[in-house]
Backbone as JSON, one array per atom type, in Angstrom:
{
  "sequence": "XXXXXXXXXXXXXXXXXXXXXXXXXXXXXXXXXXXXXXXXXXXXXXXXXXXXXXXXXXXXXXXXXXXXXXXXXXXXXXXXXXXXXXXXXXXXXXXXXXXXXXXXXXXXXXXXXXXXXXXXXXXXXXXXXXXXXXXXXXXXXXXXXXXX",
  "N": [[-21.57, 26.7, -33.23], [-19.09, 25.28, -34.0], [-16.63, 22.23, -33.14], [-13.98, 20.53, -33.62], [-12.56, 16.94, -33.25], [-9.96, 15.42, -32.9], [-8.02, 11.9, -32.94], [-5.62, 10.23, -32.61], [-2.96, 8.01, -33.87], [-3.68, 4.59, -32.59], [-5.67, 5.24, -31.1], [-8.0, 3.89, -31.03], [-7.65, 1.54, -30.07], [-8.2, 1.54, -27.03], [-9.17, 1.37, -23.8], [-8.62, -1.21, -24.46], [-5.67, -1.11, -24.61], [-2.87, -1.1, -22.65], [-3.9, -0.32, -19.92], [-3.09, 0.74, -17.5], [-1.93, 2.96, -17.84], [-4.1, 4.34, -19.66], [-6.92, 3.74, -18.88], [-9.71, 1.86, -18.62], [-11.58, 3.17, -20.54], [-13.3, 3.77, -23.35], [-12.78, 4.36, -27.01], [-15.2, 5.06, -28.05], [-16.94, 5.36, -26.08], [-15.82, 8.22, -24.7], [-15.87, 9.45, -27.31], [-18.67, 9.7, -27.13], [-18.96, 11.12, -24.12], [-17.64, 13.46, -24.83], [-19.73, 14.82, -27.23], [-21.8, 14.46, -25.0], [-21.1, 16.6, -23.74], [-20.79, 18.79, -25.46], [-23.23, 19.4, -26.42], [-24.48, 20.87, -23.64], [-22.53, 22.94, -23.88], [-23.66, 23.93, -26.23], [-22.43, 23.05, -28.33], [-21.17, 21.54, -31.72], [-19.91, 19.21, -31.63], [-17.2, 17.24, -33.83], [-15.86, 14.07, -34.09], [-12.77, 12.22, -34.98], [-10.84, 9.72, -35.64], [-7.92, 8.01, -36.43], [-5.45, 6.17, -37.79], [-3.6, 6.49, -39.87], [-1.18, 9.05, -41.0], [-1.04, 10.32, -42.73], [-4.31, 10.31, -43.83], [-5.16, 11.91, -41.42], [-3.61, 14.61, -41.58], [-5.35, 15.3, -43.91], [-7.52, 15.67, -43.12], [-7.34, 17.2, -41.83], [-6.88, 19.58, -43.36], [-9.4, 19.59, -44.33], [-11.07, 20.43, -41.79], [-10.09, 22.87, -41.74], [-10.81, 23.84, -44.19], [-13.61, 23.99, -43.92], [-14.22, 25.74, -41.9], [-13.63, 25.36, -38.86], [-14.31, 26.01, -36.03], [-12.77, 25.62, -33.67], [-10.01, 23.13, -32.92], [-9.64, 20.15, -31.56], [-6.71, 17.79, -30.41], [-5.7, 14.62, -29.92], [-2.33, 13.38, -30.85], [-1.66, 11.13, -30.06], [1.04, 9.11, -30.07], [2.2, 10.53, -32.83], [2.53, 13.26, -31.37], [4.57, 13.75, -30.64], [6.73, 13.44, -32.97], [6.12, 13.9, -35.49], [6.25, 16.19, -37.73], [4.8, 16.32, -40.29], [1.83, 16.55, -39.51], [2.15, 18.73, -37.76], [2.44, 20.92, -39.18], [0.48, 20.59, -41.16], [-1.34, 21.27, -38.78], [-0.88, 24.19, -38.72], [-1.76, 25.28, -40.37], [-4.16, 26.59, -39.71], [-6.66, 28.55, -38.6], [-7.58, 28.8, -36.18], [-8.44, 28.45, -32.81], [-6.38, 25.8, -31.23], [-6.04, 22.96, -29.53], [-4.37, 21.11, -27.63], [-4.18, 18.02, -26.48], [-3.66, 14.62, -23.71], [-4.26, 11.73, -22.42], [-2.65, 10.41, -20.7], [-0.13, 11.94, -18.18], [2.37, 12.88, -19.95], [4.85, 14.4, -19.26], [5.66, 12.78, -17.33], [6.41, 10.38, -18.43], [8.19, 8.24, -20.62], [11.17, 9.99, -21.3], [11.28, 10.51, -24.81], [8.34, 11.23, -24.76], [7.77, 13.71, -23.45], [8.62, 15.73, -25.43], [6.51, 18.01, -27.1], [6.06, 18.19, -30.55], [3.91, 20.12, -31.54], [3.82, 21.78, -29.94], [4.14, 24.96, -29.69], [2.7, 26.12, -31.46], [0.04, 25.03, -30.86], [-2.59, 26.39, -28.68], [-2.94, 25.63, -26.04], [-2.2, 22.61, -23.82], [-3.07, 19.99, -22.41], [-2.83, 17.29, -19.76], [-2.66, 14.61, -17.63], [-5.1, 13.91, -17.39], [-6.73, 11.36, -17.47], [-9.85, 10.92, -18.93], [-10.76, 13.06, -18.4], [-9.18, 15.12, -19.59], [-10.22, 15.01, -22.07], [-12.44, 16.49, -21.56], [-11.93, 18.75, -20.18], [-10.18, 19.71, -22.4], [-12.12, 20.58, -24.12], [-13.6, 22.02, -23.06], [-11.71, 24.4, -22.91], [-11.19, 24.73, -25.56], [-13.46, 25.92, -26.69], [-14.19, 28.29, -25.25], [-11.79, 29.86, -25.86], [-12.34, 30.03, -28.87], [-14.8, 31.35, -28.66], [-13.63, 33.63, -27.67], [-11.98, 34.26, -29.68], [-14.28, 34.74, -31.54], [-14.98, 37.15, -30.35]],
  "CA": [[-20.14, 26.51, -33.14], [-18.11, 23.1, -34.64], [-15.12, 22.07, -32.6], [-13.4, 19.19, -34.41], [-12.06, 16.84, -31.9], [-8.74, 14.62, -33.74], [-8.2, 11.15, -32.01], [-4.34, 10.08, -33.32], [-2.57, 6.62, -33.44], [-3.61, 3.39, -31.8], [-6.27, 5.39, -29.94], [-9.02, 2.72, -31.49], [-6.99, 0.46, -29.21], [-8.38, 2.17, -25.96], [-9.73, 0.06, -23.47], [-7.68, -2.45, -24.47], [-4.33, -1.07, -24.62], [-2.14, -0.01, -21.39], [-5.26, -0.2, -18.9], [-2.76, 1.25, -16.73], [-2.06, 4.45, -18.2], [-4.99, 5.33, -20.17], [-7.7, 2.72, -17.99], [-10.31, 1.09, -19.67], [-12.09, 3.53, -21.16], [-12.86, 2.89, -24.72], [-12.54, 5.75, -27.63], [-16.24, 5.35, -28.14], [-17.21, 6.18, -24.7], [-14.71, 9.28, -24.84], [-16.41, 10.26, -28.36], [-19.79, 9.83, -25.99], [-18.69, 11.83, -23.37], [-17.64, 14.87, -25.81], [-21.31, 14.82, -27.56], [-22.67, 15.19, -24.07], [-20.4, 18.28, -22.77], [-20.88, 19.96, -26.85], [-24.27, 19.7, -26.14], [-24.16, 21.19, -23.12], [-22.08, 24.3, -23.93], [-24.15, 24.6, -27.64], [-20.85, 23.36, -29.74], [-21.12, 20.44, -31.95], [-18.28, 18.18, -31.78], [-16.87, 16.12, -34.61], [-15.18, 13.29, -33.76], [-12.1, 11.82, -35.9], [-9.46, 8.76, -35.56], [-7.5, 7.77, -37.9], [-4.02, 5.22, -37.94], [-2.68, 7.08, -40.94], [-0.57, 9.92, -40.64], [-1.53, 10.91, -44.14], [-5.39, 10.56, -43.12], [-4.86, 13.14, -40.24], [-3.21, 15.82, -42.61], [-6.07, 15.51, -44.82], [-8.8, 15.59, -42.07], [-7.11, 18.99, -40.81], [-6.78, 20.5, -44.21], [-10.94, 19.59, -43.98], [-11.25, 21.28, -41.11], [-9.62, 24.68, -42.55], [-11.93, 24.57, -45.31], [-14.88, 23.89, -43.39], [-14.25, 26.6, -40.99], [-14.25, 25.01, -37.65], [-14.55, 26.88, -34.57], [-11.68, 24.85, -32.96], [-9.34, 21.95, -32.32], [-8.23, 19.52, -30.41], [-5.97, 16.74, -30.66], [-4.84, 14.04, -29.23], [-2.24, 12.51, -31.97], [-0.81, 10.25, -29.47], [2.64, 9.06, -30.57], [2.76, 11.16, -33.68], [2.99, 14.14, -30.77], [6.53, 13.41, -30.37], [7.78, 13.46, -34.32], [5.18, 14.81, -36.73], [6.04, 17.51, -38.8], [3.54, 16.2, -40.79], [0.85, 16.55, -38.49], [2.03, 19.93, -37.05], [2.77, 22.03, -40.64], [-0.97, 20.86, -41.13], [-2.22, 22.15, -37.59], [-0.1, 25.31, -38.53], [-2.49, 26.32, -41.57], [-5.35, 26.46, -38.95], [-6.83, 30.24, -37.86], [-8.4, 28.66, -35.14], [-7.7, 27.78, -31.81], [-5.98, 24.22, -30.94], [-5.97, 22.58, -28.07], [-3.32, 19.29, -27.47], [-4.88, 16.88, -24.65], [-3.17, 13.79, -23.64], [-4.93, 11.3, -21.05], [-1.06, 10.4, -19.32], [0.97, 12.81, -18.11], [3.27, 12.68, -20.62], [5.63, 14.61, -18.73], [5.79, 11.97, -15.94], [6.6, 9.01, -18.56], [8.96, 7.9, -20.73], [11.07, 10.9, -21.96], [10.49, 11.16, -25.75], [7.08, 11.58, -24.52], [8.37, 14.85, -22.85], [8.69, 16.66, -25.87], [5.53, 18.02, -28.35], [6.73, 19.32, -31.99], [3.34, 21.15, -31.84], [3.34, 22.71, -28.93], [4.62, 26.55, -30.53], [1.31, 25.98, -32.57], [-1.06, 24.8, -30.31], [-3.49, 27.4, -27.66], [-2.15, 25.19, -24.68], [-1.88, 21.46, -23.54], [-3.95, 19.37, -20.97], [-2.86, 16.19, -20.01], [-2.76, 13.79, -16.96], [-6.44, 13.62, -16.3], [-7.37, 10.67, -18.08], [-11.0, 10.92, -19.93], [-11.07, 14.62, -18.01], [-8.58, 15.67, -20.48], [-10.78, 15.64, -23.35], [-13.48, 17.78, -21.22], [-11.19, 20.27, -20.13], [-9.58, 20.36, -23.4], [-13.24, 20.8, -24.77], [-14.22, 23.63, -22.76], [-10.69, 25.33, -23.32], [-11.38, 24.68, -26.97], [-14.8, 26.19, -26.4], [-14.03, 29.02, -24.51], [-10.67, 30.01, -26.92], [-13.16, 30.02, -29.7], [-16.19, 32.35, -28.17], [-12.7, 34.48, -27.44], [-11.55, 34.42, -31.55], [-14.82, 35.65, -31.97], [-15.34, 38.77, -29.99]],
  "C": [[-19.82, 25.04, -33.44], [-16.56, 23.46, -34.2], [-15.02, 20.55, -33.48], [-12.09, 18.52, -33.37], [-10.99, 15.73, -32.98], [-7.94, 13.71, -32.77], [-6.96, 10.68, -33.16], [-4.2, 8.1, -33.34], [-2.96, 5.68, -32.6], [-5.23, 3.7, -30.49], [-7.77, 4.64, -30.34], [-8.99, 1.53, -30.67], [-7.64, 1.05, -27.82], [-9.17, 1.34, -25.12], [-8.85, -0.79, -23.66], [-6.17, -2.2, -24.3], [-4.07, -0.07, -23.28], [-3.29, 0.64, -20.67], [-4.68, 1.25, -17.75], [-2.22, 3.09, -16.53], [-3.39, 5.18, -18.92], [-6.75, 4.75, -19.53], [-8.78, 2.42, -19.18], [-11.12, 1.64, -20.29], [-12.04, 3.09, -22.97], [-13.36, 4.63, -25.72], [-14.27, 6.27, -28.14], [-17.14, 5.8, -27.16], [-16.78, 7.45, -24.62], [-15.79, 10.24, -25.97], [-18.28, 10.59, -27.75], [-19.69, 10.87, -25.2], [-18.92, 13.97, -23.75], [-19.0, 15.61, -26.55], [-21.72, 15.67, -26.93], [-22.45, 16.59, -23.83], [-20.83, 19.39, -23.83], [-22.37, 20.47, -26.46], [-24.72, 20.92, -25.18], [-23.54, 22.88, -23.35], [-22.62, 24.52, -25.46], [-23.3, 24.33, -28.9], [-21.37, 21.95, -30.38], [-19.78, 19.87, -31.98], [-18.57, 16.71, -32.81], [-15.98, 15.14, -34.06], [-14.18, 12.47, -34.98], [-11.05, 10.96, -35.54], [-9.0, 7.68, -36.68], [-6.0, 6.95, -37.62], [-3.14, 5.58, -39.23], [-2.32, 8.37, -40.7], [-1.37, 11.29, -42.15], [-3.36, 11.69, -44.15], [-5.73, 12.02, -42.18], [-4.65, 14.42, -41.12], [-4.56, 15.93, -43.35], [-7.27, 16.04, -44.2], [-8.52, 17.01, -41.36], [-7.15, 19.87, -41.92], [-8.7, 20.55, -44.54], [-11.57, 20.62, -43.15], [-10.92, 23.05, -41.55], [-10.58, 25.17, -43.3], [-13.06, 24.37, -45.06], [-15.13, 25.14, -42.44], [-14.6, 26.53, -39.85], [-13.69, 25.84, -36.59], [-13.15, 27.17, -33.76], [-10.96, 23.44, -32.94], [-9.21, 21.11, -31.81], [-8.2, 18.51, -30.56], [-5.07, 16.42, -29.94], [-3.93, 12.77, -29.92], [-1.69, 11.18, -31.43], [0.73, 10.63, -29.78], [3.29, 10.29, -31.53], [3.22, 12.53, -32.79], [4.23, 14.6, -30.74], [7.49, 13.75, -31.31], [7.14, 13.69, -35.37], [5.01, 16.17, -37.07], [5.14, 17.68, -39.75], [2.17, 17.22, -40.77], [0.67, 17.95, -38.28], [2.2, 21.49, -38.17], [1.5, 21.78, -40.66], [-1.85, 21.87, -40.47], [-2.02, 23.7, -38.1], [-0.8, 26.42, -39.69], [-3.54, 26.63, -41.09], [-5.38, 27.71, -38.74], [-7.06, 30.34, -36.87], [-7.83, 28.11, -33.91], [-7.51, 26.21, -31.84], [-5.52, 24.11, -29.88], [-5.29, 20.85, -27.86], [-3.77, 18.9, -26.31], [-3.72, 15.88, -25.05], [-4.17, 12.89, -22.1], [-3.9, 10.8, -19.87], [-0.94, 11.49, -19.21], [1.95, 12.31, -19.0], [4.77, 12.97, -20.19], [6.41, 13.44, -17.55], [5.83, 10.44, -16.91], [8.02, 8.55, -19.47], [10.06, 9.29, -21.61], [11.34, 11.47, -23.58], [9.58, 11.41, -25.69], [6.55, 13.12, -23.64], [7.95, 16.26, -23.9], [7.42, 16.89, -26.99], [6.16, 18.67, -29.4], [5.15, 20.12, -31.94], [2.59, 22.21, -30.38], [3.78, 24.06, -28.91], [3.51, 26.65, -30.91], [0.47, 26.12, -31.52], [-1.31, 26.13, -28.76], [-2.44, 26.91, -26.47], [-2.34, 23.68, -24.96], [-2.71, 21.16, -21.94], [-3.54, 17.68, -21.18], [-2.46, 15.43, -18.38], [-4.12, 13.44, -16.5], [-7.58, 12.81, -16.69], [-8.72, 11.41, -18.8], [-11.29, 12.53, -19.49], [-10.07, 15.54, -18.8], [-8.92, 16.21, -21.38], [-11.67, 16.42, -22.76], [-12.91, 18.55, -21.0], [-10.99, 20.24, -21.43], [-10.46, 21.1, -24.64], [-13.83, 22.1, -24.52], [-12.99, 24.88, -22.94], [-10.81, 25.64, -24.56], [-12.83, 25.87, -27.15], [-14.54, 27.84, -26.24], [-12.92, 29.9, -25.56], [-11.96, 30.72, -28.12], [-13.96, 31.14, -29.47], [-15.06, 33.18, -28.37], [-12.57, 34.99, -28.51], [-12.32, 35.6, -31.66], [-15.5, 36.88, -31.29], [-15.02, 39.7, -30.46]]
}
């Protein structure tokens, strides 16, 4: 099984940016983390971050034609206003899974609303770096589901 894990805007900045909402983890630790858990449940996980919007689209139309398992993405900001982003997700067969490591709900409110949350399996988000493991084994789990 290949889950393809999609790491959005600014999240290269991690660790360093807004300790206080996302703490000091850093996106290479995170892409660490994911490894271990794939391992673990038998999945490989790709890892992908990218600061272009354009990038992203291209990296999901990859995924389609690679035939990955599963999802999940965390585009950051673009969450909020990427049609882009979410017409991409939307050519997908496969499950997707939206993490966030804030509560998004609980911050500022354009950060309230996802344009791909119609699209996406479900949404996981206040549980810092436990976001991407749940959202890994939901991804995981979704997937085994597809294929029964």
């Amino acid at each position: 099984m290949k889950i393809l894990m999609l790491h959005g805007i600014n999240h290269n900045m991690f660790g360093k940016r807004d300790p206080r909402q996302y703490g000091t983890i850093t996106l290479d630790e995170i892409n660490a983390s994911l490894a271990a858990l794939g391992k673990e449940l038998g999945t490989d996980v790709e890892c992908f971050q990218t600061n272009s919007e354009g990038e992203m689209c291209e990296r999901i139309h990859q995924g389609y034609t690679d035939g990955v398992d599963a999802v999940l993405i965390n585009a950051g900001a673009w969450t909020h206003y990427s049609y882009g982003i979410r017409d991409a997700l939307a050519i997908l067969t496969c499950p997707i899974v939206e993490l966030h490591m804030s509560n998004i709900h609980a911050r500022e409110a354009f950060r309230h609303v996802s344009v791909f949350g119609e699209i996406v399996r479900g949404q996981i988000c206040g549980f810092g770096v436990d976001s991407y493991l749940l959202g890994l084994r939901a991804g995981h789990s979704a997937a085994l589901a597809a294929k029964a």
